[in-house]
Every structure is written in C-alpha cells, then in structure tokens.
GUMAR-211254 format. One line per 8 residues: their letters; for each residue x, y, z of N, C-alpha, C. Coordinates in nm, 4 decimals. Each point is the difference from the previous one (the first is absolute). Example, Ala and Ser with C-alpha at 12.3 -4.5 7.8 and 13.67 -1.06 7.14 Angstrom:
as) 1.3190,-0.5690,0.7800,-0.0890,0.1190,0.0000,0.0900,0.1200,0.0000; -0.0350,0.1050,-0.0720,0.0820,0.1190,0.0060,-0.0770,0.1090,0.0730
//
This chain:
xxxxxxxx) 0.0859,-0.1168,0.0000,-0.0859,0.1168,0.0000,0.0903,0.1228,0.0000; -0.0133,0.0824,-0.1150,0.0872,0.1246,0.0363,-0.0218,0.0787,0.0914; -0.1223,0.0241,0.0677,-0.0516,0.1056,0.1028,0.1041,-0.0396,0.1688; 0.0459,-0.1234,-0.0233,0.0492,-0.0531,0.1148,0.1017,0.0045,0.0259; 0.1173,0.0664,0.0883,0.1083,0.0463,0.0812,0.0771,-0.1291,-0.0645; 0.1271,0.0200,-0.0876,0.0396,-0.1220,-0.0375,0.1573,-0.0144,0.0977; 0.0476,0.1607,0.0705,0.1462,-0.0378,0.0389,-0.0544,0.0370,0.1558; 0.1408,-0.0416,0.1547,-0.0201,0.0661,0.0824,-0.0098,0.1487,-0.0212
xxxxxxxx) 0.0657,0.0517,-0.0711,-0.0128,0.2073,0.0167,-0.1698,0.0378,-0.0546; -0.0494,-0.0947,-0.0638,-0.1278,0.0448,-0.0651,-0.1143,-0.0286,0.1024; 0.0571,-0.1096,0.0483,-0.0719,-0.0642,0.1418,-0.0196,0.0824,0.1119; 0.1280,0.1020,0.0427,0.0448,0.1252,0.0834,-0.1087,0.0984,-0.0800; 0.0031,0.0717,-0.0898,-0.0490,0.0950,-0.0987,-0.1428,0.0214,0.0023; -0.0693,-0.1504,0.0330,-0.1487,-0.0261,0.0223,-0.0583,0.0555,0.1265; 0.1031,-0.1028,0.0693,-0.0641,0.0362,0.1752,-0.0175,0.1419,-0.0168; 0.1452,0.0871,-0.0035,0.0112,0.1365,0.0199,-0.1359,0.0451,-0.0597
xxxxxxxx) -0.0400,-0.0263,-0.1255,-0.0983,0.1015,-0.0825,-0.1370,-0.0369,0.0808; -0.0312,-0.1633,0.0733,-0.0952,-0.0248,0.0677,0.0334,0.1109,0.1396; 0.0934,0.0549,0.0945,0.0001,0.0510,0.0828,-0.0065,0.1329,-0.0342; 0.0181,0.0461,-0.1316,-0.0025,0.1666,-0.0630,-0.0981,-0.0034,-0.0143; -0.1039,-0.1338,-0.0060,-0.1817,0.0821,-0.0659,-0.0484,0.0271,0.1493; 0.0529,-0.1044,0.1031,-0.0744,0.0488,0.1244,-0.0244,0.1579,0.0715; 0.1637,0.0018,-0.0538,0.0532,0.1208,0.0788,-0.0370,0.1353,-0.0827; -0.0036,0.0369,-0.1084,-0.0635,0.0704,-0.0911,-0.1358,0.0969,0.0553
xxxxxxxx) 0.0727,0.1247,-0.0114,-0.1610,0.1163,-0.0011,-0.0987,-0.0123,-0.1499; 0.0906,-0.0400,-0.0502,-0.0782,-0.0024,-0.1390,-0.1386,-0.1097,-0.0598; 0.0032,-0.1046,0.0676,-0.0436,-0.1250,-0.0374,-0.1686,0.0434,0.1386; -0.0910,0.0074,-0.0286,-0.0850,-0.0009,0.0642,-0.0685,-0.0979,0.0945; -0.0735,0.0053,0.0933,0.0408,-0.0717,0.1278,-0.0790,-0.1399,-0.0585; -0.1595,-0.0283,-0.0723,-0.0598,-0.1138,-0.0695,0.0775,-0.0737,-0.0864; 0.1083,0.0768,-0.0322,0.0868,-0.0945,-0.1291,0.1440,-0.1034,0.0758; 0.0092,0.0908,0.1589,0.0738,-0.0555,0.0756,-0.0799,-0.1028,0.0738
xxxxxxxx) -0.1102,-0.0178,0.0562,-0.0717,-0.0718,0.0206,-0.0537,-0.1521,-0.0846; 0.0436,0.0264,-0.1169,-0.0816,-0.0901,-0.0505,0.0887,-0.1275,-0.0380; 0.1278,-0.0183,0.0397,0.1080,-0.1514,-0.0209,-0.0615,-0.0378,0.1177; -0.0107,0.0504,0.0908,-0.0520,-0.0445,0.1704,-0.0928,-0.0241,-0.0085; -0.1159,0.0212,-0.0489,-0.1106,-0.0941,-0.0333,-0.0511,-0.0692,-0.1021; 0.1244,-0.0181,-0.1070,-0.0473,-0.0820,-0.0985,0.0991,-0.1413,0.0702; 0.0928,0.0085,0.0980,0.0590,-0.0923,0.0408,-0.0431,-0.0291,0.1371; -0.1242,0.0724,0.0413,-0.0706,-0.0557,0.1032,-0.0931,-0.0989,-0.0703
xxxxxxxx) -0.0570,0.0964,-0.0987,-0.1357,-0.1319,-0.0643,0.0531,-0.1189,-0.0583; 0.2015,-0.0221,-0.0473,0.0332,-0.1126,-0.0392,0.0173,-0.1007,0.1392; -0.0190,0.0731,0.0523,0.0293,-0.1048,0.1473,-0.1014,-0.0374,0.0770; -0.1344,0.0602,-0.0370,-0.1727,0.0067,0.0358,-0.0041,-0.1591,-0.0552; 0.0171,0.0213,-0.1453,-0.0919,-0.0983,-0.1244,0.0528,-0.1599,0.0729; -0.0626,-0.0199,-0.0819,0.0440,-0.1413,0.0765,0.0816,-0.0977,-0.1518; -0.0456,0.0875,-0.1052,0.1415,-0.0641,-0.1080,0.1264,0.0074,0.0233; 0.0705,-0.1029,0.0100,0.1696,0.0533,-0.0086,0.0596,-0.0774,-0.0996
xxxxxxxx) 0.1135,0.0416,-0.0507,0.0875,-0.0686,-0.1095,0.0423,-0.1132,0.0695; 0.0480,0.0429,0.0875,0.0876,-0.1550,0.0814,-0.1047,-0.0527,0.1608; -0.0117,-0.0767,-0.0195,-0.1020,0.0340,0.1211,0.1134,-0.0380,0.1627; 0.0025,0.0764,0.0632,0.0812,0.0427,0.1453,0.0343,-0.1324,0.0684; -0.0809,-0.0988,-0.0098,0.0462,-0.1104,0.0916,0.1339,-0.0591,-0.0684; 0.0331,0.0381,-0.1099,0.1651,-0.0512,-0.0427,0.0705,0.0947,0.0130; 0.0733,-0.0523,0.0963,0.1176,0.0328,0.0905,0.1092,0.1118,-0.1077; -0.0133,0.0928,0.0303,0.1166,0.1318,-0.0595,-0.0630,0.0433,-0.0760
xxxxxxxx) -0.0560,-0.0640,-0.1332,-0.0573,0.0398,-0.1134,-0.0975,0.0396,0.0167; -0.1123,-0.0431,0.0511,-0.0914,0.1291,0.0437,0.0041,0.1234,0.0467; 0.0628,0.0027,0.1028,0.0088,0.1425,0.0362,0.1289,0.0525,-0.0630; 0.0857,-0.0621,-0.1058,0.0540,0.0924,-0.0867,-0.0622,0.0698,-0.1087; -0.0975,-0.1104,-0.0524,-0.1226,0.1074,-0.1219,-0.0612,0.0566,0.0598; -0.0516,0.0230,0.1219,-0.0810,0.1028,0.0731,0.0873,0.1487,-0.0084; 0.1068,0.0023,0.0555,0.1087,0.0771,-0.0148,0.0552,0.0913,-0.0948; -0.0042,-0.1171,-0.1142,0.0266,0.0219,-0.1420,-0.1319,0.0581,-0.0745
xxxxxxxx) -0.0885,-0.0402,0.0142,-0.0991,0.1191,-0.0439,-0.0320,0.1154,0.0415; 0.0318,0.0092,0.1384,-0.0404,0.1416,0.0927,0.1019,0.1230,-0.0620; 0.1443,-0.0943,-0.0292,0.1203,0.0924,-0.0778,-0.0554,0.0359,-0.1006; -0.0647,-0.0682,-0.1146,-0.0267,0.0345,-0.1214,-0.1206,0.1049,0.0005; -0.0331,-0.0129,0.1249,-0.1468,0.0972,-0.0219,0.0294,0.0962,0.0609; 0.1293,0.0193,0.0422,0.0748,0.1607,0.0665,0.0351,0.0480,-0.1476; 0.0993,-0.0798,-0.0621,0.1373,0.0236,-0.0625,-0.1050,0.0410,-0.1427; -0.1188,-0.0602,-0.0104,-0.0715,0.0363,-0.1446,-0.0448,0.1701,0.0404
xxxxxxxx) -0.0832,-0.0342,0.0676,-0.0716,0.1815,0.0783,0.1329,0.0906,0.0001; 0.0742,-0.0643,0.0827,0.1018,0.0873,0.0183,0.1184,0.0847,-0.1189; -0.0285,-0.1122,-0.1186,0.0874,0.0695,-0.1289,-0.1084,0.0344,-0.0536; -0.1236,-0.0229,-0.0546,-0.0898,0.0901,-0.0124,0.0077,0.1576,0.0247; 0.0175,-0.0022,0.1418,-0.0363,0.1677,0.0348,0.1313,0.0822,-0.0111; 0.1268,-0.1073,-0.0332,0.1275,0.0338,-0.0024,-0.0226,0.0972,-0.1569; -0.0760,-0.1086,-0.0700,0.0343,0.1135,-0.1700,-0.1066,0.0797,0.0013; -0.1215,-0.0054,0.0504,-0.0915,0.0865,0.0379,0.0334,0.1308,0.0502
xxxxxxxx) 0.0075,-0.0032,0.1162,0.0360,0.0978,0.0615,0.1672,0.0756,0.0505; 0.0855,-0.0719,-0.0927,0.1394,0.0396,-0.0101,0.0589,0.0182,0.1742; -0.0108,-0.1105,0.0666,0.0472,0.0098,0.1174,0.1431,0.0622,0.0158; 0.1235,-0.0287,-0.0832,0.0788,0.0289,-0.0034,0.0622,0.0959,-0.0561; -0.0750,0.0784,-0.0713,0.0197,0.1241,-0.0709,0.0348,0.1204,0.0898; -0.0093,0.0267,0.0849,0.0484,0.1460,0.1027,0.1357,-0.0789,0.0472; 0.0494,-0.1067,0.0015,0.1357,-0.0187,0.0112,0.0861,-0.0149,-0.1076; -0.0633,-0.0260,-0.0991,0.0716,0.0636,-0.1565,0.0268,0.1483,-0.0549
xxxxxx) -0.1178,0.0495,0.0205,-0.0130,0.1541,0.0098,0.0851,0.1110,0.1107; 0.0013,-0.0946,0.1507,0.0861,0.0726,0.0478,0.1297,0.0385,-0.0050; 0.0439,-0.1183,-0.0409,0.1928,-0.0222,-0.0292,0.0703,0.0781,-0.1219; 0.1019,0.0598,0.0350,0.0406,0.0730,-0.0854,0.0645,-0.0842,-0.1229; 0.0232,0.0632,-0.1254,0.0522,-0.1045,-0.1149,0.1499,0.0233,0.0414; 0.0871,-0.0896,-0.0097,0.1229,-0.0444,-0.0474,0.0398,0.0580,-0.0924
//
C-alpha cells in the first residue's frame, strides 16, 4: 500500500504529524474528536478482523486499526489544513 509508512523515519514522521493534528489551533475541535470515536465505535461493534481470544494477534489488529484511523484523519487534515506551513513560512531562506 503506498499510503503506508514504508521506513523507520517515515514511521517517526507519522506519529509526529498524528501529535501536530492534536496540538494544532488550526484543526477544529469535531475533526479532533472524531479518530476517538470512530475508534470507540470500532471497539463497540462486535466485528473484528482477528477475533481477541488469539493470543497477540488480536489485540495487535485492534491497535493496528486505531493507528490507521489516527494516521488516515490525521494526514487528511495535514494537506487540508497545512498544519505545517507557519513553520515553513517562519524560517528564514538559506
């Protein structure tokens, strides 16, 4: 899948942009809200990919989807709303 963190630094690069949408004046408070309850209602339903009673693997796809449903929202509002743009803009050119 190309959308998916293929090295450790891209792996680093994610989290960060998942902890820049939190932290962000820009990103409005329902759009911050809404990985937290689309990964409450994945944990409501009673479908799961792996189902929990096997040992690791369950609660690693539990895990693993809750990431994907940060890391999707979260680059979403990244090109949306240019989270990182006032630290591009601020720095002087070289």
């Amino acid at each position: 899948m190309k959308y998916l963190p293929a090295t450790p630094r891209d792996w680093w690069q994610t989290i960060g942009r998942i902890g820049r949408f939190y932290r962000s004046s820009q990103i409005p408070a329902p759009l911050k809200f809404a990985p937290l309850a689309l990964s409450a209602v994945y944990f409501l339903l009673p479908v799961d990919f792996v189902p929990d009673f096997v040992p690791l693997v369950g609660q690693l796809d539990d895990v693993s989807v809750v990431f994907l449903i940060h890391m999707l929202v979260a680059g979403w509002a990244h090109q949306k709303y240019w989270i990182d743009a006032e630290k591009t803009l601020d720095t002087p050119a070289r």
